[in-house]
DRENDO-1510 file (C-alpha; in Angstrom, 1 decimal, always signed):
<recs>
REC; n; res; u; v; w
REC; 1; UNK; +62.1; +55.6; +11.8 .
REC; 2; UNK; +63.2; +59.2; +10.9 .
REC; 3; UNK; +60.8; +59.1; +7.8 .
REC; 4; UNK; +57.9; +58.0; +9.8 .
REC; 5; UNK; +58.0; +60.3; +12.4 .
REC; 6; UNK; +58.3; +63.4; +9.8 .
REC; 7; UNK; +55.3; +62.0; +8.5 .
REC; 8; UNK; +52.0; +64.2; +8.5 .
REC; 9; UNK; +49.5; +62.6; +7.2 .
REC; 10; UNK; +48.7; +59.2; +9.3 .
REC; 11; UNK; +45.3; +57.7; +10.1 .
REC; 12; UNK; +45.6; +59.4; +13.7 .
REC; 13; UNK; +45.8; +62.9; +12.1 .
REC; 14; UNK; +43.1; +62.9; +9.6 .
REC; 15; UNK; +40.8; +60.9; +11.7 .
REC; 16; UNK; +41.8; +63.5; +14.6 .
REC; 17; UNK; +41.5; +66.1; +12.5 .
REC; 18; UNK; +37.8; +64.9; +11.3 .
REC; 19; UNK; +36.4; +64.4; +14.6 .
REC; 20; UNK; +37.4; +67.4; +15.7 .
REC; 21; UNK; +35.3; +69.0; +12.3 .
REC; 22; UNK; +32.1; +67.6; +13.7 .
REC; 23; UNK; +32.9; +68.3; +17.0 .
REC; 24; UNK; +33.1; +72.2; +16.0 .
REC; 25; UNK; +30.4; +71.5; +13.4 .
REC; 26; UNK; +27.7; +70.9; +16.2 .
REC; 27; UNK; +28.6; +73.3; +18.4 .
REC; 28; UNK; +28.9; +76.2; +15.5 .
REC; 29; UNK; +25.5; +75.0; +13.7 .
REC; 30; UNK; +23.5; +75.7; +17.3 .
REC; 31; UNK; +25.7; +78.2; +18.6 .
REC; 32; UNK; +24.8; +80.9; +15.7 .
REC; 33; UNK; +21.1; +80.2; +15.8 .
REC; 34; UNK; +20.4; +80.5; +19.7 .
REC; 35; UNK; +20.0; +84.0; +20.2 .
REC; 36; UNK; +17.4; +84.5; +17.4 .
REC; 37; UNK; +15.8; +81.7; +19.1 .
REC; 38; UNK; +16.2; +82.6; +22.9 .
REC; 39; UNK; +15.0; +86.3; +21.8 .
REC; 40; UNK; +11.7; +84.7; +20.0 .
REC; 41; UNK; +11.0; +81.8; +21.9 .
REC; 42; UNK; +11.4; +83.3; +25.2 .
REC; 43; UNK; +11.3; +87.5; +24.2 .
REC; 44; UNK; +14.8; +87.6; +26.0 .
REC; 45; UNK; +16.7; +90.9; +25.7 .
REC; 46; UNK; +20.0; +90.8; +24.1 .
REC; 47; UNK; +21.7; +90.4; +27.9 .
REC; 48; UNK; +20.1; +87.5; +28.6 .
REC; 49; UNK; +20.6; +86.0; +24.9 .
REC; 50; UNK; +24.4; +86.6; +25.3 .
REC; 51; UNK; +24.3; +84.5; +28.7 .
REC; 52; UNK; +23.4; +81.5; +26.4 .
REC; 53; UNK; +26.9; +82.2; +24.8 .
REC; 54; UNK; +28.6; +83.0; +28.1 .
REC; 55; UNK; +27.3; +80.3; +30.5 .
REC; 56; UNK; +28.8; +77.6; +27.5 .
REC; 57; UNK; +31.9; +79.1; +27.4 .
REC; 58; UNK; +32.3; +79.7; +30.9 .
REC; 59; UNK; +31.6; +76.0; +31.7 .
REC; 60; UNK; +33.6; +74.7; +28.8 .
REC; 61; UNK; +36.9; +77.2; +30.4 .
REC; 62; UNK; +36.6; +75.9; +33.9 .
REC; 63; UNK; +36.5; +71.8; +32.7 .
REC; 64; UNK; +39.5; +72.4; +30.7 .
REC; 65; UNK; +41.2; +72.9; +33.4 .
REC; 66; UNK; +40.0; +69.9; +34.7 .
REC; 67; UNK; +40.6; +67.6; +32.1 .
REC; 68; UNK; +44.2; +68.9; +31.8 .
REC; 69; UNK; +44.3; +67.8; +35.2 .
REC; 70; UNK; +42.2; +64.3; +34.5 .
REC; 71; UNK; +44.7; +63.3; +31.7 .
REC; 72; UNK; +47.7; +62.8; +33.8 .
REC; 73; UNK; +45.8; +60.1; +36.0 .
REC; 74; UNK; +42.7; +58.8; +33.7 .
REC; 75; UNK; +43.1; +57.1; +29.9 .
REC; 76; UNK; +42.6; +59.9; +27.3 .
REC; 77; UNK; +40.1; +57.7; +25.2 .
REC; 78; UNK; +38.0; +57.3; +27.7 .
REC; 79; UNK; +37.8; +61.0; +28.7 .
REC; 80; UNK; +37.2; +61.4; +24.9 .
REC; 81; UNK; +34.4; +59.2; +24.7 .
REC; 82; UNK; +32.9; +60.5; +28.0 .
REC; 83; UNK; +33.0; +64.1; +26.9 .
REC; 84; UNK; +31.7; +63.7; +23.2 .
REC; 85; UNK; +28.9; +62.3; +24.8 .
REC; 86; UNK; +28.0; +64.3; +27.3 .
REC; 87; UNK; +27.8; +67.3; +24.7 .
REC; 88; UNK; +26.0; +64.5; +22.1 .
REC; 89; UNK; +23.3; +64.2; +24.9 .
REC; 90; UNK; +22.5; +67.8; +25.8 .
REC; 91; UNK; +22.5; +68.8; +21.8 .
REC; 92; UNK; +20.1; +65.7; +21.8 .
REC; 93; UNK; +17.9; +67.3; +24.6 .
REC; 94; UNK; +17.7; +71.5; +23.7 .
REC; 95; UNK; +14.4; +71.1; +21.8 .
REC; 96; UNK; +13.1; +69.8; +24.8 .
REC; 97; UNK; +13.9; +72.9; +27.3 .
REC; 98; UNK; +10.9; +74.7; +27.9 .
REC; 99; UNK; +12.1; +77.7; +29.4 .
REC; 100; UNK; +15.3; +80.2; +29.3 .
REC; 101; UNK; +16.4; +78.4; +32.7 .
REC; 102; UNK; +16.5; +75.1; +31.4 .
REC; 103; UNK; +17.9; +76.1; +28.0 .
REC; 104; UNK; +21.1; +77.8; +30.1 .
REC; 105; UNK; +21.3; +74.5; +32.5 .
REC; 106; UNK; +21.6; +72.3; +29.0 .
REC; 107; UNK; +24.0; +74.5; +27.6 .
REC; 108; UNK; +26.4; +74.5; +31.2 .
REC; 109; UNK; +26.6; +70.7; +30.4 .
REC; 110; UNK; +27.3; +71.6; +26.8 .
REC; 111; UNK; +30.1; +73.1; +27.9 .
REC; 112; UNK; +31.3; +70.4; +29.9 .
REC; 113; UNK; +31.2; +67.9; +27.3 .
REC; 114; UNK; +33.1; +70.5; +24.5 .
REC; 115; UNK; +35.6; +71.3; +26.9 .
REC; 116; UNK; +36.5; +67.6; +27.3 .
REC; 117; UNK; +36.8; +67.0; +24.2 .
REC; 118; UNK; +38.4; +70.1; +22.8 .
REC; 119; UNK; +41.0; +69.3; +24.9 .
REC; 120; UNK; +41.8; +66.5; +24.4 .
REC; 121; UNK; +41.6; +66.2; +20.3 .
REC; 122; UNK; +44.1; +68.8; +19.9 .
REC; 123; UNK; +46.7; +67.5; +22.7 .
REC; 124; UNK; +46.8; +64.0; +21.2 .
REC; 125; UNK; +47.4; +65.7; +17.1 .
REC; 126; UNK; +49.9; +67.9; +18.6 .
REC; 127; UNK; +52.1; +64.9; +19.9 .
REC; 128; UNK; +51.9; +63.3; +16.5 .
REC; 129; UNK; +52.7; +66.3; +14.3 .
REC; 130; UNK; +56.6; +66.4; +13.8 .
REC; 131; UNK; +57.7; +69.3; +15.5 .
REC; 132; UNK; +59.9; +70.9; +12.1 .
REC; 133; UNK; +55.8; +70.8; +10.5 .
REC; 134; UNK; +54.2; +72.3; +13.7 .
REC; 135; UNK; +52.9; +75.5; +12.3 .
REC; 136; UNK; +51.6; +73.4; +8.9 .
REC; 137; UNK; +50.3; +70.4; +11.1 .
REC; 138; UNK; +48.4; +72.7; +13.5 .
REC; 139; UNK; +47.4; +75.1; +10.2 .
REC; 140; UNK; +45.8; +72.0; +9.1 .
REC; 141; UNK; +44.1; +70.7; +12.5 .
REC; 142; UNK; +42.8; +74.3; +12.7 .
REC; 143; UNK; +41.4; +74.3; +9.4 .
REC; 144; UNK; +38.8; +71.9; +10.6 .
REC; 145; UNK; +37.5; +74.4; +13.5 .
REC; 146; UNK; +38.0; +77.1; +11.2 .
REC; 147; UNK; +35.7; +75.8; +8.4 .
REC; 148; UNK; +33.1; +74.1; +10.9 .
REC; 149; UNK; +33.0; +77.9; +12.6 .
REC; 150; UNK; +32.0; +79.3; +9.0 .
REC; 151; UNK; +30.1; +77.2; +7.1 .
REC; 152; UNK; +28.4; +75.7; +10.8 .
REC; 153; UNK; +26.5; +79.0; +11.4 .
REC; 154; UNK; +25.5; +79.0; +7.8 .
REC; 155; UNK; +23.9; +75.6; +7.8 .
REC; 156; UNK; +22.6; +76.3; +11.7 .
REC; 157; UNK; +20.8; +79.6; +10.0 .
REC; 158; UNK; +19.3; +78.3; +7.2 .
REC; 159; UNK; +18.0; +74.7; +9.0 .
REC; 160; UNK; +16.5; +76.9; +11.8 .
REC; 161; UNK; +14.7; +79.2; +9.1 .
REC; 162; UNK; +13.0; +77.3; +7.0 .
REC; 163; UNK; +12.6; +73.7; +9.3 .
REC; 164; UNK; +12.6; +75.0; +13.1 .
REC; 165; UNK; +15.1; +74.7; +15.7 .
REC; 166; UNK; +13.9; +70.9; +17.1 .
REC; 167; UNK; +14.7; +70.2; +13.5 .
REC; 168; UNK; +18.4; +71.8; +13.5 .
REC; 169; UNK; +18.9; +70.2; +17.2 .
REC; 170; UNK; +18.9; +66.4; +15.7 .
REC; 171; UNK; +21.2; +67.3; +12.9 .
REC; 172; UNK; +23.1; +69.0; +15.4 .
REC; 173; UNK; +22.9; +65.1; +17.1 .
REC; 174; UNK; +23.5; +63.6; +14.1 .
REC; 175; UNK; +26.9; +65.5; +13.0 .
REC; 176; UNK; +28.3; +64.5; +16.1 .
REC; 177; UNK; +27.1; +60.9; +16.5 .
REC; 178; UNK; +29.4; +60.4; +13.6 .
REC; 179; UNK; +32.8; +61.0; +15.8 .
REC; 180; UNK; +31.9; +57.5; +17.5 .
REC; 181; UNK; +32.5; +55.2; +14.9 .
REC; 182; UNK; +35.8; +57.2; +13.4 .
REC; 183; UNK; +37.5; +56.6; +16.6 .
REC; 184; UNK; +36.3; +53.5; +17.3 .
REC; 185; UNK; +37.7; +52.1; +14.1 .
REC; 186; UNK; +40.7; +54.4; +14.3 .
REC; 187; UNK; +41.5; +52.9; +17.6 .
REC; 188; UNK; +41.0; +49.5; +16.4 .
REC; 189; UNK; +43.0; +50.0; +13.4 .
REC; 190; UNK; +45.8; +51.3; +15.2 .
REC; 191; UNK; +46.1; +48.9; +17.8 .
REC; 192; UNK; +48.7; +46.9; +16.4 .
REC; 193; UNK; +51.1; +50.0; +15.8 .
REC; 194; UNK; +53.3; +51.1; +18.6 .
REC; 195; UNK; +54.2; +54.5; +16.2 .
REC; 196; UNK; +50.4; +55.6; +17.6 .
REC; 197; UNK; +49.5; +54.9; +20.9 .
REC; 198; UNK; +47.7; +58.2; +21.7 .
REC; 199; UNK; +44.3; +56.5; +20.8 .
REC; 200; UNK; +44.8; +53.8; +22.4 .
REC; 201; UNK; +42.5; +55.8; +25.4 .
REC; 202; UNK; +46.0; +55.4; +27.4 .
REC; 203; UNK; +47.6; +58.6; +29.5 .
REC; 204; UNK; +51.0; +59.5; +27.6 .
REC; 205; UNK; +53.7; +58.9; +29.6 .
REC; 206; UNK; +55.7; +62.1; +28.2 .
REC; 207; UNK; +53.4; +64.4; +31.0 .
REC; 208; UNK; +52.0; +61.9; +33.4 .
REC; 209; UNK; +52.7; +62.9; +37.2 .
REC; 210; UNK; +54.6; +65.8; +36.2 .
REC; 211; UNK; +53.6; +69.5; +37.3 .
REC; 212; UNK; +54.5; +72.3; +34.6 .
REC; 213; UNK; +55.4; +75.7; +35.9 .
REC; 214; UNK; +53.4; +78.3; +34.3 .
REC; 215; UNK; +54.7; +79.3; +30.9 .
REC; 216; UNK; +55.0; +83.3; +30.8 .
REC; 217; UNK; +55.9; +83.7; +27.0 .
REC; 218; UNK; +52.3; +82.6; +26.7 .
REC; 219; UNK; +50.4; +85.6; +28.2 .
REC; 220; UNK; +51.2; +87.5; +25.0 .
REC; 221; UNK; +49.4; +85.2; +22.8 .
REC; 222; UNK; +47.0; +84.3; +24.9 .
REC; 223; UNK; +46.1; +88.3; +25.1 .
REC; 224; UNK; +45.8; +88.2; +21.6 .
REC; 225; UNK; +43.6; +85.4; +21.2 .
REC; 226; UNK; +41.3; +87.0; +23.7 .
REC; 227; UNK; +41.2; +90.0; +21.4 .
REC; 228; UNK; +39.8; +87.9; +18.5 .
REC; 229; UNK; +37.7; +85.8; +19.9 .
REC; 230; UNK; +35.4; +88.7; +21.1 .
REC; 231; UNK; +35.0; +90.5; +17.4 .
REC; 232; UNK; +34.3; +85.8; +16.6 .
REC; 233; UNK; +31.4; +86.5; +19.5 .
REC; 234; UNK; +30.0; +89.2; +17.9 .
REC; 235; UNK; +29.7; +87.7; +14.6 .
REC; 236; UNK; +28.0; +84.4; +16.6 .
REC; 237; UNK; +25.8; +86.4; +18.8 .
REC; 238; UNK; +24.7; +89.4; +17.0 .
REC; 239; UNK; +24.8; +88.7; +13.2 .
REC; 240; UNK; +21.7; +87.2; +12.6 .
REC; 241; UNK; +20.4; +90.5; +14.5 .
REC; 242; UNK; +22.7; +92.7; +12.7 .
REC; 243; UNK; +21.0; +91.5; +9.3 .
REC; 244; UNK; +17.1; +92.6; +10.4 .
REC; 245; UNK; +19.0; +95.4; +12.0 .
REC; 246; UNK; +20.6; +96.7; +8.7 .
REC; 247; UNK; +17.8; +95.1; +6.4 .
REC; 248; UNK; +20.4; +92.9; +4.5 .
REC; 249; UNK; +18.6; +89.6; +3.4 .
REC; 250; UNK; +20.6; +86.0; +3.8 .
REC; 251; UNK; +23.1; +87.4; +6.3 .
REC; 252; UNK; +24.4; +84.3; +7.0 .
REC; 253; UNK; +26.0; +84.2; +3.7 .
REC; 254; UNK; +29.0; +86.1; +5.7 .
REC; 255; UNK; +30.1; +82.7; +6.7 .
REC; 256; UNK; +30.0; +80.8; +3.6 .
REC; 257; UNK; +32.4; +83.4; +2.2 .
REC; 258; UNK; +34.2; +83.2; +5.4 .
REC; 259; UNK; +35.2; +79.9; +4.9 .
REC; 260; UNK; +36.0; +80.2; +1.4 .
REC; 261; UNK; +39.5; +82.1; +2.3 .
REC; 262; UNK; +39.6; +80.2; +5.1 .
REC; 263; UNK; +40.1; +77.4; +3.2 .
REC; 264; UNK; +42.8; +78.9; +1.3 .
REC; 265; UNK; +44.7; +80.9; +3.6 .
REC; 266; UNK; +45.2; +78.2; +6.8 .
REC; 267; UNK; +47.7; +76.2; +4.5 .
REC; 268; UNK; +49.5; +79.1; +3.5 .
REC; 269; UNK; +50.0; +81.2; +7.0 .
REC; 270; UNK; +51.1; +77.8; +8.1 .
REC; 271; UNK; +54.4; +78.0; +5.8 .
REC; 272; UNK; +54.7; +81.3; +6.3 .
REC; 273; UNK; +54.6; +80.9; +10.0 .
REC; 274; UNK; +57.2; +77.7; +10.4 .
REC; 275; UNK; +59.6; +80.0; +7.8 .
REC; 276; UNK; +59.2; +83.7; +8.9 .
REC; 277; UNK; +57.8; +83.6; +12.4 .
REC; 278; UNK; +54.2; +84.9; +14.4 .
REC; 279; UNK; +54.9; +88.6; +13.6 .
REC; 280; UNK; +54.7; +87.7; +9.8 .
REC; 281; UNK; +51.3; +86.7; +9.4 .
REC; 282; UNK; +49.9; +88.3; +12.8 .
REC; 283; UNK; +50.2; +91.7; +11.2 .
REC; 284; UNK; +49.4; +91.8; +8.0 .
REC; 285; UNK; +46.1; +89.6; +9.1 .
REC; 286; UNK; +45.2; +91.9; +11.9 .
REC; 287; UNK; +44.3; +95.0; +9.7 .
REC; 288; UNK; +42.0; +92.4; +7.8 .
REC; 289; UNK; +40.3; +92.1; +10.6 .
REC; 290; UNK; +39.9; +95.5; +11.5 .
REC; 291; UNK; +38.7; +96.6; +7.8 .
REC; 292; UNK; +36.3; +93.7; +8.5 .
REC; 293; UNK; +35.0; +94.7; +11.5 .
REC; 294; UNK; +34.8; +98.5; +9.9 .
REC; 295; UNK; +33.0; +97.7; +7.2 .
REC; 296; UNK; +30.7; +95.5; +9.0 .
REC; 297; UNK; +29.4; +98.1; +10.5 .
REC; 298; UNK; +28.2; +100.2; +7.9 .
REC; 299; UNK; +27.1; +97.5; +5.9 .
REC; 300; UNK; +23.7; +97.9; +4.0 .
REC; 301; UNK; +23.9; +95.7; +1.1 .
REC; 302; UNK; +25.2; +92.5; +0.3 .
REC; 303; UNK; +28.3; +93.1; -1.9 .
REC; 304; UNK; +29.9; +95.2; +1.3 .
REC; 305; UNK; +28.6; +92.3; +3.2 .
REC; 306; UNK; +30.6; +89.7; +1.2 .
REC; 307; UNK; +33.6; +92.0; +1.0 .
REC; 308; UNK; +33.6; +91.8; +4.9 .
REC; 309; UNK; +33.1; +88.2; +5.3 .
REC; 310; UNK; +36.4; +88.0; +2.9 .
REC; 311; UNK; +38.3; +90.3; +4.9 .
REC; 312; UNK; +37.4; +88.6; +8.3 .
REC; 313; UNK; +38.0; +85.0; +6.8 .
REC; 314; UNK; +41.3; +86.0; +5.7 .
REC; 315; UNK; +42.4; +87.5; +8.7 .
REC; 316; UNK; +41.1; +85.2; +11.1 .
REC; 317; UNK; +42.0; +82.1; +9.2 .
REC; 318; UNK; +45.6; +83.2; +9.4 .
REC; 319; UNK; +45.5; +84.2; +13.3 .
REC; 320; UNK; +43.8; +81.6; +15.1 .
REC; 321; UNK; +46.5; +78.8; +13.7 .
REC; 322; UNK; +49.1; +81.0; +14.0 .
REC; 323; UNK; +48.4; +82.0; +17.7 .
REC; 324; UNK; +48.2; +77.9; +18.3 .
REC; 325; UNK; +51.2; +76.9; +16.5 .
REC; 326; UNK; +53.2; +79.8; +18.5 .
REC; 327; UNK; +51.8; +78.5; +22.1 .
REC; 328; UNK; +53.1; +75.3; +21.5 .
REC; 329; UNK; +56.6; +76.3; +20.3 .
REC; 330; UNK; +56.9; +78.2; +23.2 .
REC; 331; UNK; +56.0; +75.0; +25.0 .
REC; 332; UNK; +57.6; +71.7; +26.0 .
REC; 333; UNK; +56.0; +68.6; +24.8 .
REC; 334; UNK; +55.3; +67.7; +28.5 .
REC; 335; UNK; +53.2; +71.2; +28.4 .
REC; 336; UNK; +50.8; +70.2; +25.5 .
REC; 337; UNK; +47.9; +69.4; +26.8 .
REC; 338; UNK; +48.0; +72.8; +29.2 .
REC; 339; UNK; +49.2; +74.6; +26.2 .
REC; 340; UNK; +46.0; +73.7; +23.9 .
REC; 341; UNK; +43.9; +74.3; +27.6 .
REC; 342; UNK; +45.2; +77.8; +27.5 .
REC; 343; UNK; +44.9; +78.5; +24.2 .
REC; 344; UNK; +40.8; +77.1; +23.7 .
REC; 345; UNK; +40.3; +78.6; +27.1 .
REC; 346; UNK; +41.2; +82.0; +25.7 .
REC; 347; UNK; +38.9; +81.5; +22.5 .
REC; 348; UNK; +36.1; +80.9; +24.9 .
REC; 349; UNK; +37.0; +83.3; +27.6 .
REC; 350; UNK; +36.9; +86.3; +24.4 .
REC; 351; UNK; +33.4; +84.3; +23.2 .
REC; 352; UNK; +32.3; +84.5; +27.1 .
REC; 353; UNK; +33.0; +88.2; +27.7 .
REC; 354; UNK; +32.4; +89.4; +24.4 .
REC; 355; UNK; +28.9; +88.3; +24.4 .
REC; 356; UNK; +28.5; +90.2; +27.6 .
REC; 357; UNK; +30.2; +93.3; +26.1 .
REC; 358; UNK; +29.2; +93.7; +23.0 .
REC; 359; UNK; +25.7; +92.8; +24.0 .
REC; 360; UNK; +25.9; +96.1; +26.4 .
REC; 361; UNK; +27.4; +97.9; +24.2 .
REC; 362; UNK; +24.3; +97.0; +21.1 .
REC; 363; UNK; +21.3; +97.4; +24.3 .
REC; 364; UNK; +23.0; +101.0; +24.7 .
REC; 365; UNK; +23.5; +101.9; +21.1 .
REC; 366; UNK; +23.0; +100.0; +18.2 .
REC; 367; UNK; +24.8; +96.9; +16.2 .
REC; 368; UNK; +26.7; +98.9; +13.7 .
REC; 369; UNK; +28.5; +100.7; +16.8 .
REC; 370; UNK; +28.7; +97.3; +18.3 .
REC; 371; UNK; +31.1; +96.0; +15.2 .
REC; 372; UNK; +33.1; +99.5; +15.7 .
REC; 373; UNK; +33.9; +98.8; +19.0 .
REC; 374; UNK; +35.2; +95.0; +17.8 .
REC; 375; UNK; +37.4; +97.1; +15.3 .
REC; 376; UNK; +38.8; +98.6; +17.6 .
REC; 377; UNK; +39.7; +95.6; +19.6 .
REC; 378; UNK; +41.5; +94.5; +16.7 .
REC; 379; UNK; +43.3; +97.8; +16.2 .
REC; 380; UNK; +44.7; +97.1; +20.2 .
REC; 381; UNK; +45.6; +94.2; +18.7 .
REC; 382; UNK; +47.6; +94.8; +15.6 .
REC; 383; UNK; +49.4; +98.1; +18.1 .
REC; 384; UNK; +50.3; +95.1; +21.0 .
REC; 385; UNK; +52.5; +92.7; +18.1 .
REC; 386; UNK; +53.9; +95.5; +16.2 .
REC; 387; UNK; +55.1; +97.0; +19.2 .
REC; 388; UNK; +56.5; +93.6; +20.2 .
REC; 389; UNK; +57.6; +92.9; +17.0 .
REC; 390; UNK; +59.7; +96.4; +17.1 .
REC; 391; UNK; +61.2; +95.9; +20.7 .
REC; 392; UNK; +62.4; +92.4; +19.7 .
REC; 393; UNK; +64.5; +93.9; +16.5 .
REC; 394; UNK; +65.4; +96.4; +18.5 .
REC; 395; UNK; +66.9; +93.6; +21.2 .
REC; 396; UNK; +68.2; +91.9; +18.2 .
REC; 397; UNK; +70.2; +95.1; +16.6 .
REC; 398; UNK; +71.6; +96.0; +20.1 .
REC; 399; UNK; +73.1; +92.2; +20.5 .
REC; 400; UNK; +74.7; +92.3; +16.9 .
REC; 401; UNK; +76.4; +95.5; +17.7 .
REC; 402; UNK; +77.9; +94.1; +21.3 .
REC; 403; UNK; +78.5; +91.1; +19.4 .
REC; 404; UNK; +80.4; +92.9; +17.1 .
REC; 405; UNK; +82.3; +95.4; +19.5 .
REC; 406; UNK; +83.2; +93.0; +21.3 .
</recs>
């Protein structure tokens, strides 16, 4: 029993873990392409392009807290189901909108449909990931976002380029069609094990009917995550703008190499997280960012352009997880599915208002200030943990010394 529930690697955690890939693939391969397409389709300024970014996330943070609220009382499978399909049918209809009104109404019930389901997938593979392999479980769960958020923008770019957007709308359909029959047969396949009834589509027990206080430890992290996800929305938003801006051909190659450390470094910060702690990897990864974000912006080629995809990759690969795997420790196991809420509704809270920002912020200057000003977010960032970080030591010294004195 012991053995089995140190175990990783089950059928409910890869296939999890997969789903939640082509989940993030579809909303990545769109997400990067729709303001080059709003702004030629339509001839949308770059406010009204970052409102298709904002009015997704925006609907995807306020059903979160829904469906946190829906899993105590309604079967998680079902809610699963339900909200995968919801976002499979709007993908299915954006060709179709023929007008910036309509595009924004599809992309509200986007929203509701991804934060259904990006709820939920992480709340179930946090309740089967021991709790001694939390930071390498969720480093591993992560690395499925991670990677659909870099090499997704990369295939959205190139599909949209050379076959059109109606073209990169069904393959957009077609990735996430494919999360059907994983569950379907995961949830057949496990149907005869009592070791995994979280896809059963049944409410777990451990949280139903209970109401969690607030979890204040978590307003730290969550800050943080905020931080991040706006220099993520100006990468999403703005690159493919940035590259006619700056002249610099095949920009989307940023988030192949993205990925590439991504791939390496999610395993890695994992360990180093569960053995030395957040402030380990949170600092260290934080001045990536900010030489990213800094060299973005007075990019001209593309060997500074891939240096700065390798930065950012590294950096960001080791935060997001890290910030996760941190929320949850701080957390019950009652408090899971609110945890993962709070922490997604963050991502997309930083997406939502850095869209609106940094969009501003390019209208009233240019892009490469518009990077700058993400730098600098970061560089609030990397000040916030190392100051924490130094208060806590401090704490710690002055406890060893009463300790000792007394």
């Amino acid at each position: 029993m012991m053995d089995n529930k140190a175990k990783l690697w089950t059928v409910s955690f890869v296939s999890l873990t997969v789903c939640s890939f082509l989940l993030f693939l579809n909303l990545q391969m769109l997400l990067s392409s729709f303001p080059a397409y709003v702004k030629n389709e339509f001839h949308a300024g770059d406010l009204l392009v970052s409102l298709v970014t904002s009015v997704f996330a925006l609907a995807a943070i306020v059903t979160r807290f829904l469906t946190a609220l829906l899993m105590r009382k309604l079967p998680r499978g079902l809610l699963l189901m339900a909200g995968l399909a919801i976002a499979l049918i709007s993908t299915g209809l954006y060709a179709l909108a023929g007008s910036v009104h309509s595009l924004l109404a599809l992309r509200v019930l986007y929203g509701i449909g991804f934060g259904m389901s990006s709820t939920i997938l992480p709340t179930l593979v946090s309740q089967i990931i021991p709790v001694r392999r939390m930071g390498e479980g969720i480093g591993y769960f992560g690395l499925s976002t991670s990677l659909a958020m870099s090499v997704g923008p990369t295939i959205g770019l190139n599909v949209m380029k050379h076959a059109g957007f109606g073209t990169l709308g069904m393959l957009g359909t077609a990735v996430l069609s494919l999360a059907f029959p994983i569950l379907l047969l995961t949830r057949a396949s496990s149907a005869s094990k009592t070791a995994q009834p979280q896809l059963q589509g049944t409410a777990n027990s451990a949280d139903n009917g209970k109401r969690s206080r607030f979890n204040r430890s978590l307003l730290l992290p969550i800050l943080l995550n905020v931080l991040l996800a706006i220099t993520y929305s100006g990468l999403l938003s703005f690159l493919a703008l940035f590259g006619e801006f700056a002249h610099v051909e095949q920009v989307g190659l940023f988030f192949l190499f993205n990925a590439i450390t991504i791939i390496a470094v999610r395993p890695v910060s994992g360990r180093i997280f569960d053995r030395s702690g957040h402030a380990a990897v949170l600092i260290p990864a934080a001045v990536l960012v900010v030489v990213s974000m800094a060299l973005l912006s007075f990019t001209h080629s593309m060997p500074l352009l891939i240096v700065s995809a390798l930065c950012y990759g590294t950096g960001f690969g080791a935060i997001q997880p890290t910030i996760q795997a941190w929320m949850l420790r701080s957390s019950a196991p009652e408090q899971y599915g609110l945890t993962n809420s709070m922490f997604y509704n963050s991502t997309d809270f930083g997406v939502a208002i850095g869209a609106l920002l940094l969009g501003a912020i390019a209208s009233l200057t240019d892009y490469a200030v518009m990077y700058r000003f993400s730098a600098l977010c970061m560089g609030v960032f990397f000040a916030i943990i190392v100051l924490k970080h130094l208060s806590l030591r401090a704490a710690g010294s002055r406890k060893q010394v009463e300790s000792v004195r007394y």
